[in-house]
N, C-alpha and C positions, 0 to 999 in steps of 0.2 A: 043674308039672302043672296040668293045665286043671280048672276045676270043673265040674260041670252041673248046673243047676237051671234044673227046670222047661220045658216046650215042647222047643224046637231052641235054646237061647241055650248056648250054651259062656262060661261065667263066668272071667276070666283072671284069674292071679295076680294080689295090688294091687302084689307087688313087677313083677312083667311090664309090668307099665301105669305104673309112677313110673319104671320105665328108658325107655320108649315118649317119658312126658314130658318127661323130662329134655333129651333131644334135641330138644324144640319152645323150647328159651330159647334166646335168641339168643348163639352164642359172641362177637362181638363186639359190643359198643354203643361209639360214637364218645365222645370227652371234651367236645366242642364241637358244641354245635346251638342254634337258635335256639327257644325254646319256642312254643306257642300263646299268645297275650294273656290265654288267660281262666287259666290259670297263674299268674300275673304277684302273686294275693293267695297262693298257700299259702307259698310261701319264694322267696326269691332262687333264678334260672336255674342257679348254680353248685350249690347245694347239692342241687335238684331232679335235678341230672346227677348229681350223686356219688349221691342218693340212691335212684335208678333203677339205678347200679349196683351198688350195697350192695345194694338188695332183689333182682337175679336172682343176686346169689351166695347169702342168704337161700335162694332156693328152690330152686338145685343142694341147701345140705343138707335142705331141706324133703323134696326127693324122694328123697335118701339118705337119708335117714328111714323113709320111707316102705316103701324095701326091704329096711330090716331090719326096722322094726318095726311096718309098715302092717299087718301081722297080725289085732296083737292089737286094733287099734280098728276097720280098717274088714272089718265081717260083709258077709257075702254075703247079700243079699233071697232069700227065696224062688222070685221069679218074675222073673228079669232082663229086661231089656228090652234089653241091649245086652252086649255084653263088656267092658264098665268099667264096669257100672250098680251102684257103690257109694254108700250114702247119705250114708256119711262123708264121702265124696270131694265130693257136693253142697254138703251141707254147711258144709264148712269151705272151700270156695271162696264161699262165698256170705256167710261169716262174715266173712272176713279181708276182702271188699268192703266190707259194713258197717260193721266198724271202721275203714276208712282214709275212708269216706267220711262218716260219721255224725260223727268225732270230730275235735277242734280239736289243734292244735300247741302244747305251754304254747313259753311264751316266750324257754325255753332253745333249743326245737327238737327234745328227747329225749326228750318222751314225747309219749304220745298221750293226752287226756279223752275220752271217751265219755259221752254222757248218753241214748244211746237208740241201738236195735239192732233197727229194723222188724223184719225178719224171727223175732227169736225173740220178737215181743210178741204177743200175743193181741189179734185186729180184734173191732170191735162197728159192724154198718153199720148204716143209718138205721132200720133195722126193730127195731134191738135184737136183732140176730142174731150170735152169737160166732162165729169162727171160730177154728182153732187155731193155733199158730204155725210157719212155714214150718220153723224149724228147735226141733225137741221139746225140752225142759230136758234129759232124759238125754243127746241127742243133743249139744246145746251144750257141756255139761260133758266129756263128750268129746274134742270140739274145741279145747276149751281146756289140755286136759291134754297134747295132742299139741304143740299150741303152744308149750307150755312145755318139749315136749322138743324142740322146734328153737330155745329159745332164748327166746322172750318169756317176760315176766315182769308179771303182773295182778296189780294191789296192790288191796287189798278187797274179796274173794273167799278163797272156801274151797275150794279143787282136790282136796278131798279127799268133798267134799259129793259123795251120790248124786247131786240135779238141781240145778240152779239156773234159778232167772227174772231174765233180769237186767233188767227192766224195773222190778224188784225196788228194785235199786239206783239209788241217790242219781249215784254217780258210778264209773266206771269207770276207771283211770288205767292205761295200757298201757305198756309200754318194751322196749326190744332193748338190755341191758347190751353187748352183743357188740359194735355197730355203731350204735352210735343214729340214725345219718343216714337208714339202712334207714329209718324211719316217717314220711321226707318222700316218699321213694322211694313207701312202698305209699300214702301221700294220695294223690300226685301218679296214682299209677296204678290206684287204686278212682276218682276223679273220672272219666278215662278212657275205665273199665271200665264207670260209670254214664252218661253223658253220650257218648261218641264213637264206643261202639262200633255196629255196623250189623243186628248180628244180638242173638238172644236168647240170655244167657248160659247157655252149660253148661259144665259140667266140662271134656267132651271138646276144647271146643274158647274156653276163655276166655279174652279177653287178658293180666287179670292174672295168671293163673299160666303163660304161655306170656313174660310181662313183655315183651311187644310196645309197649316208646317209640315207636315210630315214630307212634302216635298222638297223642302229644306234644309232636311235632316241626311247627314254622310251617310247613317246604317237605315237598315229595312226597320220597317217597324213592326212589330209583335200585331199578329192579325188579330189577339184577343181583346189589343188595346183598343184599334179598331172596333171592335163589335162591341165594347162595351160602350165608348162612345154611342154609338148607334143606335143602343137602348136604355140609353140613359134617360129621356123621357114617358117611358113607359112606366106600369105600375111595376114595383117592387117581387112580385112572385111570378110574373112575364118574364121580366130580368131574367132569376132564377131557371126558369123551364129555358129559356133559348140559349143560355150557356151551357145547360147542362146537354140539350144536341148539340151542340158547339162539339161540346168534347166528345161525346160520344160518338160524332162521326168522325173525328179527327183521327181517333184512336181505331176504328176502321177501315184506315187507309186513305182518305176522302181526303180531296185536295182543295182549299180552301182559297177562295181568291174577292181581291175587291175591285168590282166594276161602278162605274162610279158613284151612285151613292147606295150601291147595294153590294148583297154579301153571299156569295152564291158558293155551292158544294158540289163537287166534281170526282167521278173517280177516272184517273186518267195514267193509271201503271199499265194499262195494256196497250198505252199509245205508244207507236215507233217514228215517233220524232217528236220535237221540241215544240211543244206546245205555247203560244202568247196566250198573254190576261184574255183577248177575246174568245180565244181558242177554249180556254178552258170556262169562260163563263158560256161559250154558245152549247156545252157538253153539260151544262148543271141539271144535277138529277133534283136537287130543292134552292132556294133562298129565303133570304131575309131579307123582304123588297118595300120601300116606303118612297111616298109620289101623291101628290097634292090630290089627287080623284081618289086614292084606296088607303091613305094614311099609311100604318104599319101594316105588315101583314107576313105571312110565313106563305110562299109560293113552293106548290109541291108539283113535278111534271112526272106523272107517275104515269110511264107504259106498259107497264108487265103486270097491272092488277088482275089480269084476266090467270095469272099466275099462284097467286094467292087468296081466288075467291073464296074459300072456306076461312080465311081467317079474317076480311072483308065481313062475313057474315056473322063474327062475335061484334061488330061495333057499333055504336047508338046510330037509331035509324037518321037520323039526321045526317048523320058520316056518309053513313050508304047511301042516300040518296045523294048526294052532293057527285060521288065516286061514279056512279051509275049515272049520272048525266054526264058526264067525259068532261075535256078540254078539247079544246082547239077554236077555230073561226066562226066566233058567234053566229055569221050570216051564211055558215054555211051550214051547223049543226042546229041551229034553234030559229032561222031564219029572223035574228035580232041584228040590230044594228052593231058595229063591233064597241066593243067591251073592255078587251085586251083579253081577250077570254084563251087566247094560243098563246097566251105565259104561265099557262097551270091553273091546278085548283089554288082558289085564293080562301087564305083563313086570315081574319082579321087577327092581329097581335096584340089584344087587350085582356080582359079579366076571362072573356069566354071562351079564351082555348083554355082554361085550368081544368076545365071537366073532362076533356077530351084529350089532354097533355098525353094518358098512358096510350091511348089509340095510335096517336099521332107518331110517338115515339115508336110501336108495333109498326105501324104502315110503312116509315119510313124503313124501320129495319130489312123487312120485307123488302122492298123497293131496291135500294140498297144491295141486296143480298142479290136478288137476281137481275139486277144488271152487273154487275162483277162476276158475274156465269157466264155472260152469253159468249 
């Protein structure tokens, strides 16, 4: 059941949202890849692999956690701003950054030191002005207690304490009895997470809890590998139909790019100048878009139908109509509340686009075809 608080926001279960996530970790990571150089001091290339893949099993039970017992710690805000705007979820994403990245390796390789944890320290700027800390002492303590039920284990500390400061502390000493290689794993991917990523972290969409290596890795990574990850939770003949537009736009000339946890297609050889990831995702003529409110779904921004209306008119009335109400700003075109309705027609990615796959595959062609005219 959904919550509500506040304005128009629909607040979703946290167990609804740690299933949503669960599906953003990669089912497969490779045994063998070459690292980035700047890598090269936290541990040897072998042990970074293994430990990259001890931390995304870490966070399958992270978010099985999360759906039995995200309950009791992450509260719902008053006034949501989104349908995952939990502060625990902040957080303790922003925690577990910290410590992989603030803290040193002892020498065994099993645990972690920590001597300082920005975010929950209290700033003093040049004015002698305080500010307070990103993540509050009750909130921290929190965070810590959860952690401890997926398994980390804080020595020098009291978990039973109402708050803590831990700037408080002399020393922090971190470990995962379970897997201890995991804490090369989460170094390796809070550096990453601080240093490579391209956007500003959130919850909804951050590398380290999505445990995206592929930042990690010297060479590019094959966009197929990518996409197949990305529907790997779908049925089996979904799969099927979204690789096969995969290719078939590819082979079109269609430029193919990943914005962050979406897969957007672009024709972009008539551009005269050097295009970025945004550049080419702000230009996408379709994607393959998944987001806690619409699940999976296949987003098409078709402006040229008015081009191909005779072949519009071979497709199941359902198509048509859909096509015939447009895109753009729900409150401007249907006088609804917004929807995200000016990101395209939305087809859900499950069993029901199988009827309509050959249409789809026609319309985009279509689509497609005339905007590589204009």
């Amino acid at each position: 059941m959904s919550i509500h608080h506040g304005g128009t926001v629909t607040l979703k279960p946290i167990s609804e949202i740690a299933k949503f996530k669960k599906n953003l970790i990669p089912a497969n990571i490779p045994e063998t890849y070459a690292l980035k150089p700047m890598f090269k001091n936290v541990a040897s290339e072998e042990n970074i692999r293994n430990g990259v893949i001890a931390f995304r099993d870490f966070l399958y039970l992270f978010c099985d956690r999360l759906i039995s017992d995200g309950h009791l710690y992450a509260k719902p805000p008053k006034s949501p701003n989104s349908m995952d705007d939990y502060p625990f979820l902040h957080n303790i994403t922003n925690l577990l950054v910290d410590i992989g990245y603030y803290s040193k390796l002892d020498e065994s390789g099993d645990k972690l030191l920590v001597t300082e944890i920005p975010l929950c320290a209290a700033l003093t700027d040049e004015n002698g002005k305080k500010t307070s800390p990103k993540i509050p002492a009750s909130g921290l303590i929190e965070c810590l207690r959860f952690l401890a039920l997926c398994g980390f284990v804080f020595t020098g500390i009291d978990l039973k304490a109402k708050a803590l400061n831990i700037s408080e502390e002399q020393m922090l000493e971190v470990s995962y009895p379970n897997n201890p290689i995991m804490l090369t794993g989460l170094k390796a991917m809070s550096i990453a997470d601080m240093e490579l990523r391209m956007t500003r972290r959130y919850w909804n969409d951050g590398y380290l809890l999505r445990c995206d290596y592929r930042l990690i890795k010297a060479d590019d990574t094959d966009v197929l590998d990518v996409l197949k990850d990305f529907l790997h939770p779908l049925p089996e003949k979904v799969q099927e139909f979204a690789l096969k537009l995969h290719k078939r736009h590819m082979n079109m000339g269609m430029t193919c790019v990943i914005f962050n946890i979406n897969i957007a297609y672009s024709y972009t050889k008539n551009s005269r100048r050097a295009l970025s990831s945004r550049d080419i995702y702000d230009r996408r003529i379709w994607e393959f878009a998944r987001s806690i409110k619409d699940g999976y779904c296949l987003v098409i921004r078709a402006k040229k139908t008015d081009k191909y209306a005779d072949v519009i008119e071979e497709f199941p009335l359902s198509l048509r109509e859909k096509i015939a109400m447009g895109y753009g700003c729900d409150r401007k075109l249907r006088n609804e509340r917004c929807q995200g309705g000016c990101q395209g027609f939305r087809i859900p990615l499950d069993d029901s686009i199988l009827s309509i796959s050959g249409d789809i595959e026609t319309w985009l062609d279509n689509e497609v075809s005339c905007s590589i005219k204009k």
